[in-house]
N, C-alpha and C positions, 0 to 999 in steps of 0.2 A: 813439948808435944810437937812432935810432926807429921803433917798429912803425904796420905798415898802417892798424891799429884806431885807434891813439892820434894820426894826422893827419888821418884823417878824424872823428874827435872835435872835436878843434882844429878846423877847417876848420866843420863846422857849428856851434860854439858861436861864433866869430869872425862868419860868415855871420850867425848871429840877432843879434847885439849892432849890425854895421853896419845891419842890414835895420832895429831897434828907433830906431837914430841917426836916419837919415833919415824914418824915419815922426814924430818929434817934430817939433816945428813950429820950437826949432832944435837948431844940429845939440852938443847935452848929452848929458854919455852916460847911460845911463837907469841906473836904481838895480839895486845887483846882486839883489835879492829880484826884481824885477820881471824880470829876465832869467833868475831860477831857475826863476820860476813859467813864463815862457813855454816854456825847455826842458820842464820836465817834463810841462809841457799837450802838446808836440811830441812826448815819447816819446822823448827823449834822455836817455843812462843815463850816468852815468861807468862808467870801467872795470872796474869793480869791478861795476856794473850796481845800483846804488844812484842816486837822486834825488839831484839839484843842490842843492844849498845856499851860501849868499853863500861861505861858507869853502874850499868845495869848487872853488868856481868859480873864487875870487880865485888858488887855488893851481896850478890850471889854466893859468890865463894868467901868472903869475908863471914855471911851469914853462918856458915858450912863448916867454919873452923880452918880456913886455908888462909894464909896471907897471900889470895891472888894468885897468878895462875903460877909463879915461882914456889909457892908451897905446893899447889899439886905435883909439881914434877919434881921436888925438891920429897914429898911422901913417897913418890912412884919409883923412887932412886934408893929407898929404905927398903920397900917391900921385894 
């Protein structure tokens, strides 16, 4: 089961990580500190409505079916 809040979480933290890949010059997945700080520059909160952290994030996507932010862009590289 999953709720409306926790897809659309997913969905913009996936979004900033691809959007972070492509803006690198090539396509590496960028360090997870560096996509904690851009959430939290963006005003993206986890569920709980607390700031991102590497630990927070990696469990996020682990939850998500990604091993971390190397499987998202290791998916983004399939489709």
């Amino acid at each position: 089961m999953t709720y409306a809040k926790t897809d659309e979480l997913r969905a913009r933290v996936i979004a900033t990580i691809e959007e972070m890949t492509i803006a690198q010059r090539f396509m590496r997945p960028p360090p997870y500190k560096a996509v904690c700080r851009r959430l939290n520059k963006d005003g993206v909160t986890t569920g709980y409505g607390r700031k991102f952290d590497p630990t927070t994030l990696y469990a996020l996507l682990y939850r998500s079916g990604y091993s971390g932010i190397w499987g998202v862009v290791k998916m983004k590289e399939r489709n």
